[in-house]
Structures are given as structure tokens and as C-alpha cells.
C-alpha positions in Angstrom: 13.1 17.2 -5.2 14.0 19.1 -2.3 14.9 18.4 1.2 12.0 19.2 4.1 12.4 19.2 7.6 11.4 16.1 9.2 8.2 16.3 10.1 6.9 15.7 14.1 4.2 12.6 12.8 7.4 10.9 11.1 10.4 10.6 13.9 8.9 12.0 17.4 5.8 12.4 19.1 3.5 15.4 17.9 3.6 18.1 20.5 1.4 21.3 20.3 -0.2 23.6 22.2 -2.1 20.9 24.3 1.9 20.2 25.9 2.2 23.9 27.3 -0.7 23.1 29.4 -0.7 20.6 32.1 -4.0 18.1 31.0 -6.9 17.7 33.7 -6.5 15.0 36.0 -8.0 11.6 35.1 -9.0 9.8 31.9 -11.2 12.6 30.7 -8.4 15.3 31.1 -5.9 12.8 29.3 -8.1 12.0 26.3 -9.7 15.7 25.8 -5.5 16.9 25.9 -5.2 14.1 23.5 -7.9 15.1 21.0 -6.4 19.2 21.2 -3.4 17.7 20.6 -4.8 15.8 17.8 -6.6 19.0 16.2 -3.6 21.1 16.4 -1.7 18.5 14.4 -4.7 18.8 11.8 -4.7 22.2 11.5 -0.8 22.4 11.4 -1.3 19.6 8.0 -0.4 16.6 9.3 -3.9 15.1 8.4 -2.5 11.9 7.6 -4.6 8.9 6.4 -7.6 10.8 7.2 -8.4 12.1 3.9 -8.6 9.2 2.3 -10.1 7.2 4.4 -13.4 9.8 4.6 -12.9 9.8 0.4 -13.3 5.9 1.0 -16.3 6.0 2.9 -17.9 8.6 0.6 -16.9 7.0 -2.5 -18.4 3.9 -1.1 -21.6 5.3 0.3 -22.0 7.2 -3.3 -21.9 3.7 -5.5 -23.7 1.9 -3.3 -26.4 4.3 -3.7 -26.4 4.6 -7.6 -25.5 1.2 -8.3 -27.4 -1.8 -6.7 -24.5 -4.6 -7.4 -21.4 -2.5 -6.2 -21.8 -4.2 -2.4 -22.9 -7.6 -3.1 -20.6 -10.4 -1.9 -19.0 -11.1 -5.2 -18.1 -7.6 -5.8 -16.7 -7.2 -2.4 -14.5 -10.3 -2.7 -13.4 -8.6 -6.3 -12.4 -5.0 -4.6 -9.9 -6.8 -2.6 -8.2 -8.8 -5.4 -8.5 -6.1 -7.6 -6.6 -3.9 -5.1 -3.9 -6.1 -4.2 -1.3 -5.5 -6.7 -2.0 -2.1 -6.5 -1.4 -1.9 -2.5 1.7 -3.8 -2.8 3.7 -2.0 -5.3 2.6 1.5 -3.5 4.2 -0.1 -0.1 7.4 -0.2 -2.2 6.9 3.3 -3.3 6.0 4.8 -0.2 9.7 4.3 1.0 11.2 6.0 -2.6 8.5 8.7 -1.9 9.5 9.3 1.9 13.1 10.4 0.5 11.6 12.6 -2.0 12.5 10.5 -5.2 10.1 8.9 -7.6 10.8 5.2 -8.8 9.5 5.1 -12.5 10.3 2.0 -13.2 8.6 -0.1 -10.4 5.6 -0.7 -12.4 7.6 -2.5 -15.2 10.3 -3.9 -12.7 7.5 -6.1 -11.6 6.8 -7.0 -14.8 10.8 -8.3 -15.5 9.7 -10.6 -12.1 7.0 -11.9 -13.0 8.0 -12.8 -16.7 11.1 -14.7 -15.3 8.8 -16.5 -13.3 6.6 -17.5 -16.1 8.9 -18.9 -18.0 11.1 -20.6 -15.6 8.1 -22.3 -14.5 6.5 -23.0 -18.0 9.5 -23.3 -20.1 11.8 -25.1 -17.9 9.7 -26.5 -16.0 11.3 -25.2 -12.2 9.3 -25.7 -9.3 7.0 -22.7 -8.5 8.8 -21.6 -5.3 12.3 -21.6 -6.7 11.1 -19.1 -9.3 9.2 -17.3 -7.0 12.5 -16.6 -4.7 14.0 -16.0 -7.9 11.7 -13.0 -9.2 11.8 -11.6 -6.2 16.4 -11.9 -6.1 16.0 -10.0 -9.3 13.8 -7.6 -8.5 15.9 -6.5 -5.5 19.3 -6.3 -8.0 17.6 -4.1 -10.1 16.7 -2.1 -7.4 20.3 -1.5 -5.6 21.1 -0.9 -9.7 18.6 1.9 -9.5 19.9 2.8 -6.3 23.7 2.7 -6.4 23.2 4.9 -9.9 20.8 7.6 -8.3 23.0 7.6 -4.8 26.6 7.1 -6.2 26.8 8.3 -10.1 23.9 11.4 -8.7 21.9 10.8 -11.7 18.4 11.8 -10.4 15.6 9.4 -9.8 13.5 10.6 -12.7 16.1 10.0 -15.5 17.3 6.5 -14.2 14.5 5.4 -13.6 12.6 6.1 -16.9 15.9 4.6 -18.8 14.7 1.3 -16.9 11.4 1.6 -17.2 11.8 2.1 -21.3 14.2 -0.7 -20.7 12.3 -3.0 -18.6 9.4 -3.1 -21.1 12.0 -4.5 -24.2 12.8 -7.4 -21.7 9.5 -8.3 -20.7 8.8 -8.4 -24.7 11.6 -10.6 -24.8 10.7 -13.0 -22.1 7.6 -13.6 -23.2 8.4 -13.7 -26.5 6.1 -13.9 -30.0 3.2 -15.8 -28.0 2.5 -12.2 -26.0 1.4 -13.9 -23.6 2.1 -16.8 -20.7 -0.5 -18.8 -19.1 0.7 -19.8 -15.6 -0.3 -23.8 -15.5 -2.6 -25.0 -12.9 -0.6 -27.4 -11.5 2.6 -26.7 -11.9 1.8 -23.1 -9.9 -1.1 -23.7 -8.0 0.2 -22.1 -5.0 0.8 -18.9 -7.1 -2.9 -18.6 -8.8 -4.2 -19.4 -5.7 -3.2 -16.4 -3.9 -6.2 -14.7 -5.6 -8.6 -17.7 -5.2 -7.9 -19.5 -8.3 -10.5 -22.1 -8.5 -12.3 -21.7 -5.1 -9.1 -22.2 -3.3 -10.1 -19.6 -0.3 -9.6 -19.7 3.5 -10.8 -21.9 5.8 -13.5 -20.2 7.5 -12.5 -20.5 10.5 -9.1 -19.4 10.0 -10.9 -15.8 8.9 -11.6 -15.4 12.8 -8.4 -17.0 13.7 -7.0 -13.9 11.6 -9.3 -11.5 12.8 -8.2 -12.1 16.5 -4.7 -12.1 15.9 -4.8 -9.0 14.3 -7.0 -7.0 16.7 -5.2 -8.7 19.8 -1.6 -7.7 18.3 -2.9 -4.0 17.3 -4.0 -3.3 21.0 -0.8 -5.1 22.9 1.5 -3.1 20.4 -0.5 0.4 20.9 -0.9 -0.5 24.8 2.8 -1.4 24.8 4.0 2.2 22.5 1.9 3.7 25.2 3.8 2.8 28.2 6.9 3.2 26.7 6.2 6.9 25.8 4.5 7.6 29.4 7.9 5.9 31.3 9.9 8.4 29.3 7.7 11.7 30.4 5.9 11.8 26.7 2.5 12.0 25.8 0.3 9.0 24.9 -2.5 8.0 23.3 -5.3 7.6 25.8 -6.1 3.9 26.6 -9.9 4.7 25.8 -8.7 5.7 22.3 -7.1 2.5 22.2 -9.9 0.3 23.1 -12.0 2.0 20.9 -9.9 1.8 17.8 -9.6 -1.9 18.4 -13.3 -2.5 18.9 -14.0 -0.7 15.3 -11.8 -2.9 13.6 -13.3 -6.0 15.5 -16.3 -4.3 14.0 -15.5 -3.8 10.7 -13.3 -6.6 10.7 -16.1 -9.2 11.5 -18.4 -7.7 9.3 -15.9 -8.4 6.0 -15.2 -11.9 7.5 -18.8 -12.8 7.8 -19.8 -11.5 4.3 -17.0 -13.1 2.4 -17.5 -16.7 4.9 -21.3 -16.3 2.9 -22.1 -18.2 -0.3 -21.0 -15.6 -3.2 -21.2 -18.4 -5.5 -23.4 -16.4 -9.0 -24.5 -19.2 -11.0 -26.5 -20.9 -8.5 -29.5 -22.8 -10.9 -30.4 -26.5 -11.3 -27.1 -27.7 -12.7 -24.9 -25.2 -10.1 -26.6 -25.8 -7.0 -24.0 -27.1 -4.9 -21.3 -24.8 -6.3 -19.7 -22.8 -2.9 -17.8 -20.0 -3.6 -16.9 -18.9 0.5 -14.2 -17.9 2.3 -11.0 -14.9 2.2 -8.5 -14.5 -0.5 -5.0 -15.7 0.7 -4.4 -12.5 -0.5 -5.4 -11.1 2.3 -3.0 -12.7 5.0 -0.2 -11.7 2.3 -1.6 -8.0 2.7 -1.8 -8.0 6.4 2.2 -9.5 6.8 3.6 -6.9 4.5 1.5 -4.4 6.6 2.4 -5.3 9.5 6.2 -6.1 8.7 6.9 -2.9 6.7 5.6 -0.6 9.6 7.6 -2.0 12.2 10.7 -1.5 10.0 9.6 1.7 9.4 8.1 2.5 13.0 10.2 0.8 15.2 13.7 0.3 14.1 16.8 2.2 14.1 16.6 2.0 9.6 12.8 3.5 9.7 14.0 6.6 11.5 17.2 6.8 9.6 14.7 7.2 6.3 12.7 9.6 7.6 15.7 12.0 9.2 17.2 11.6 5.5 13.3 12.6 3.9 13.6 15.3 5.9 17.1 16.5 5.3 19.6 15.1 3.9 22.5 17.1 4.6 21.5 17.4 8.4 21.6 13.7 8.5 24.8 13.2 7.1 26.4 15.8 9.2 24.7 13.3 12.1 26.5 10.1 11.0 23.7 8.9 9.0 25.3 6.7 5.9 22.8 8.6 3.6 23.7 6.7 0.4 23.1 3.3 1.6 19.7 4.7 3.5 19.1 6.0 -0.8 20.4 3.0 -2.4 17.9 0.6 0.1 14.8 2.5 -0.4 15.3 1.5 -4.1 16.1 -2.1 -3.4 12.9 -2.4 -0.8 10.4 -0.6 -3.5 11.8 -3.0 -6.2 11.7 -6.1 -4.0 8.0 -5.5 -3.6 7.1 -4.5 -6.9 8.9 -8.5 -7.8 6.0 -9.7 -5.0 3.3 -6.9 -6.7 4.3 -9.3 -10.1 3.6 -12.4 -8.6 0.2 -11.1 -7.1 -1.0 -9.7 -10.4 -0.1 -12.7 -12.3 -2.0 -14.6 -9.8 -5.1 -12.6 -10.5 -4.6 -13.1 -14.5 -3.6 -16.1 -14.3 -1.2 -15.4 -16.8 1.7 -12.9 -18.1 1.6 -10.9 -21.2 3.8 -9.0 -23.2 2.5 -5.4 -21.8 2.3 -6.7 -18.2 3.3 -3.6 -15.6 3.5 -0.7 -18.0 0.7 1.3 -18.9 -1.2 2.4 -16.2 0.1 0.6 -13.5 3.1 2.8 -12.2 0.3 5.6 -12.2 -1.8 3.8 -10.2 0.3 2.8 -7.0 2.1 6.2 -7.0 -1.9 7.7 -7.1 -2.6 5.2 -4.5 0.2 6.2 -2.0 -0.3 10.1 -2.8 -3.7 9.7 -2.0 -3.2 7.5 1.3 -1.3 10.5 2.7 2.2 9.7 1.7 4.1 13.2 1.1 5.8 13.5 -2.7 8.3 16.3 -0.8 9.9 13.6 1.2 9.5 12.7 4.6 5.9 11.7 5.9 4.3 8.8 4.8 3.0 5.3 6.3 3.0 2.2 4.8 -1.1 2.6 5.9 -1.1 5.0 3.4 -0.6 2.4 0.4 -3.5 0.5 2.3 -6.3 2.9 2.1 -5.0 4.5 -1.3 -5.2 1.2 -3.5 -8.4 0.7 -1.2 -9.5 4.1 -3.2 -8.2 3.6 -6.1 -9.9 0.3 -6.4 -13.4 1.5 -5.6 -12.8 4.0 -8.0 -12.3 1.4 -11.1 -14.8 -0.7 -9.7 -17.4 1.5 -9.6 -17.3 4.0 -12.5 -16.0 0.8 -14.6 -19.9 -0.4 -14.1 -21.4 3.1 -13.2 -20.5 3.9 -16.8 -21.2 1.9 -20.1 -20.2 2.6 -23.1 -17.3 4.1 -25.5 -15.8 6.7 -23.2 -16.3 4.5 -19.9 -12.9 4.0 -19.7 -12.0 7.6 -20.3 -14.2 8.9 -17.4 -12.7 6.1 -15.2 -9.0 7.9 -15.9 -10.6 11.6 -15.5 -12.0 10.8 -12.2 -8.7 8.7 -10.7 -6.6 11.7 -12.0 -8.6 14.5 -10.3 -8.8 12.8 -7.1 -4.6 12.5 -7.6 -4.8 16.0 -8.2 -7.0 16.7 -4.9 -4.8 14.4 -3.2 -1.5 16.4 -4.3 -3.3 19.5 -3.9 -3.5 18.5 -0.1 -0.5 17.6 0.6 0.6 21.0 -0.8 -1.3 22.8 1.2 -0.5 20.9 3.9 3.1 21.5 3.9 2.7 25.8 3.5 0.7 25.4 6.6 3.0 23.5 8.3 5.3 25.9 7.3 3.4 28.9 8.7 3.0 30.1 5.1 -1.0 30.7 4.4 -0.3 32.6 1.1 
């Protein structure tokens, strides 16, 4: 694919035409500069997350609408399980993507991982952990072999990496061998199956709220603390107002989706069932929130996170400024296969199980539709791990909804149709996008 300039949203703070003026004094002249500043970025492309989070809240609003179960407390609970896997192996793609590559092979690299960890823990009976850690080693040598052949031997992305996904699928078949499938035992990996609530095996309620603060607290100090920073060094900030109200939304939202999943969501609730509690957060969840936060500080805030998006942008201008650009190639590879080893073990949490055709199919499509649709640029250079958030978030609701929206023979089909136009709208976007941040309206 080819090189971009880096864009403004991906190394340096967006300036505009609200920086040739001199903002009005006071809060109100800071946050109405702010909010120019904003629009001009907007209608320069660099819209960001926000498309798919207003597809979210529509899509929501619609199937809640036409279809009375879709925001009961059981189905809420099985939106964020469902889009787990999904959201993790997009993380991984997001940095492949930002470098204007394509990883082919991620979906069935996490099926290698989580095959090895089947059978090590079923066949020769190793402790869960030690085959965790060692799914996860495996996925990452896989990925600096994906790596060191696209960087070193200049095959492109697309050819290595559909050798290994074509590849990757024969040793799954062989891992799991003429059974076609693996049931994960529940004692022996409790701990794994538990990550998607195996067996009630939830959150504490209180440590919900104990999340919910930490995570609110931590987004404010860091934004509060970015904002200093930038003002000490003569840049423009986001307003402290802005600030405060982002974090009281998602003290909002957040307590709203700790309250309803701290209910009873428990469905057979009768004469033999009554004291059966189903209540609380998938430890998924906290798994989702460290790879969030983690991955967009390394991306954000370190020294590597600007190095990948100077060599998304251009590669060549980064070289000639002392960038090692083949390492910078070779590690997005090894960090997009690491996660799709951890994608594995999340999936194989939620079946309980690993089978012969576990990662191929549609899961590659899915997490690259999911980080397309987030916001995450397929020309290289802009993207956010947030991006991978809200785009499994979509693609989720998507499955979820026209999978019970729709009965019948060709309800899978018209689950397909749909997820592939709103990829389409979602490319189509990012497009359009990138002529207008080009100046180029035809």
C-alpha cells in the first residue's frame, strides 16, 4: 500500500484555522476555540471514532425498537462476551493497519495458540498458565516470522501472510487432530473459561465500582495531566470543561452497565431455579480495559508509538530521520500476532472448547471490519487502539441483532450483507476522508 503523510491526529496536536486567531479570554473563549478547532479537523477528515460511535448508538436505538429482548440483562451481558475476541484481535491489527499492511493470517494465528493450549493442557496435562504463557510465546515467533519476511526478504504483507494463514489452518487440523474438536476441562482450566463467566464465575460486585472509579479517576488525571503538559509548552489544549464532562459521561454510562449487569440476569427463574443468581461483570472486561489502556499509552505516549505512526505516514521520510524502519515493520507484526495468541485464549474461553476450524472463516474479516469501522485508516497512519473498541462494539451489535431480528434460511446471509456494507461505508469514509485531507474534492 502506499505511503501517506502523517497525519496531524496521529503525531502532533491538530492545529487549524482556530490557531491563526488568538481565542477570547476566559473558559468560554478557550472551549468555543477548542470546538472550531475541533470542526475544522472534521471537515479536513479526521472524524475519528465518531462515526462509529453514532452507527453504535443508532444501531442500538434501531433493535431496541424492533426487537423487545435485544436490551435485556442477558443480552447485554452476551454483547460483551460476544465482542471480546473480536476487539482484541482488531487491537493487534490496528498496529499492521497504521503501517499500511494487512496481516491475513492473525485470525488463524490465534487459532495455532489456542490449539497448543488445548492440548498441552488436555493431553499432557500442563498447568493452565504455563500454556497460556506458552500460546502467547508462539504467537509472538510467528509474528517476527511474518515480520522479518515482509521487512527483510520485501515479500508484501498480502502474500506472506495468506501463505500462513493457508498454513496455519493445516496445523490447527493437526493439533487437534481426528476428534475436531477440544473441550477445555473445567478444572484443569478454570481460570481460562472463566474469563467469559464460565459457570457464574463473575465479578464481585463491588469490585464493578472499584473498576468504574479507577477508570474514570485515571482518564481525567491523564487528560488533566496531557493538558498541562501541552499548555507549558505554548500548544493548544483541550478545555478543562471538555474534560470534566467527558469523564462525567462515562461515570454515566459507566454506572449504568455496572448496575444492570450487578442485577439478577439469571433466565430460568421457576420453582426448581429460584435461587439461581446469575450477577456481576465478565472478567473479560478488566482484560479489555488493561489492553486498552496499555496499548494506547505505547502508542500515545512513548517514543515506539510515534515512531509507527511517522513510518505509516512515510516510510522513506522516516528512515532518512534515523528511524530503524524495519524493526518498527517487523514489531507491528509481532504485537498484532501476540494479541491474536490472547484473542485465542478469549474465544476459547467463550466456547469452552477448540475445534478444528477455530480462527478461520470469518473471523479475520471481522476484526479487520471492526478496526476499519472504528476509524482505523487501511492507507497507513491514523488509527487508535479506541478504534478496535467501538468497531467490535459494532460489529457485535450487528450479529446480535439481525442474528434474532431475522429467522429463518437466509438469516445468516443478511447478517453477512449488512456487516459487509457497513465495511464498505466505513472504507468508503475513510476514503473520502483522506481526498479531503488532501484538498482533493473530485
Amino acid at each position: 500500500m502506499s505511503s501517506q503523510p502523517v497525519t496531524e491526529n496521529s503525531t502532533t496536536p491538530a492545529t487549524g484555522a482556530a490557531d491563526d486567531a488568538a481565542p477570547a479570554p476566559g473558559a468560554a473563549g478557550t472551549l468555543l476555540a477548542y470546538g472550531r478547532n475541533r470542526i475544522e479537523r472534521a471537515r479536513g477528515g479526521e472524524l475519528g471514532s465518531m462515526p462509529a460511535v453514532a452507527g453504535l448508538v443508532v444501531l442500538v436505538i434501531f433493535f431496541a425498537i424492533v426487537q423487545n429482548g435485544f436490551l435485556s440483562l442477558y443480552n447485554i451481558a452476551n454483547l460483551v462476551t460476544q465482542a471480546a475476541p473480536i476487539i482484541v484481535l482488531a487491537m493487534g491489527l490496528v498496529f499492521v493497519l497504521l503501517l499500511g499492511e494487512i496481516d491475513l493470517s492473525a485470525g488463524t494465528a490465534s487459532g495455532v495458540c489456542a490449539a497448543l493450549m488445548a492440548v498441552m493442557i488436555v493431553r499432557h496435562n500442563v498447568a493452565w498458565y504455563w500454556s497460556v504463557l506458552a500460546a502467547i510465546i508462539v504467537g509472538a515467533v510467528l509474528g517476527f516470522a511474518i515480520g522479518w519476511l515482509r521487512a527483510k526478504a520485501r515479500i508484501p504483507s498480502f502474500v506472506v501472510t495468506l501463505a500462513a494463514f493457508l498454513s496455519f489452518q493445516g496445523i490447527v487440523l493437526m493439533q487437534v487432530g481426528k476428534a475436531g474438536s477440544i473441550s477445555l476441562p473445567d478444572q484443569a482450566a478454570k481460570p481460562i473459561i472463566t474469563l467469559e463467566g464460565y459457570n457464574n464465575n463473575l465479578m464481585p460486585l463491588w469490585l464493578g465500582w472499584v473498576m468504574l472509579a479507577v477508570v474514570a479517576g485515571g482518564y481525567a488525571l491523564v487528560k488533566l495531566r496531557i493538558a498541562v503538559s501541552k499548555r507549558s509548552a505554548g500548544l493548544e489544549a483541550e478545555p478543562a470543561l471538555v474534560t470534566f464532562f467527558k469523564t462525567v459521561l462515562m461515570l454515566i454510562l459507566g454506572a449504568i452497565f455496572v448496575y444492570l449487569l450487578g442485577e439478577n440476569r439469571a433466565i430460568q427463574q421457576n420453582a426448581f431455579f429460584n435461587n439461581l443468581k446469575i450477577e456481576g461483570i465478565p472478567w473479560v472486561v478488566l482484560l479489555l480495559i488493561v489492553l486498552t489502556v496499555g496499548l494506547t499509552f505505547l502508542l500515545g505516549r512513548t517514543r515506539y508509538g510515534r515512531h509507527v505512526y511517522a513510518v505509516g505516514g512515510n516510510d522513506e521520510a522516516s528512515r532518512r530521520a534515523g528511524i530503524r524502519v524495519d524493526r518498527i515493520r517487523i514489531s507491528v507484526f509481532v504485537i498484532c500476532s501476540t494479541l491474536a495468541a490472547v484473542a485465542g485464549v478469549v474465544q476459547a474461553s467463550q466456547l469452552e472448547s477448540v475445534a478444528s476450524n477455530f480462527g478461520a472463516g470469518n473471523t479475520l474479516l471481522l476484526a479487520v471490519g471492526a478496526a476499519v469501522i472504528g476509524g482505523t485508516s487501511l492507507f497507513g497512519g491514523r488509527g487508535r487502539i479506541m478504534d478496535a473498541v467501538w468497531g467490535g462494539l459494532v460489529v457485535a451489535v450487528i450479529q446480535n441483532g439481525m442474528g434474532d431480528l431475522i429467522k429463518g434460511a437466509n438469516s445468516q446471509a443478511w447478517q453477512w450483507i449488512v456487516t459487509g456494507l457497513v465495511l464498505l461505508l466505513a472504507a468508503g469514509f475513510d476514503a473520502a476522508s483522506r481526498r479531503v485531507g488532501r484538498g482533493d474534492a473530485h
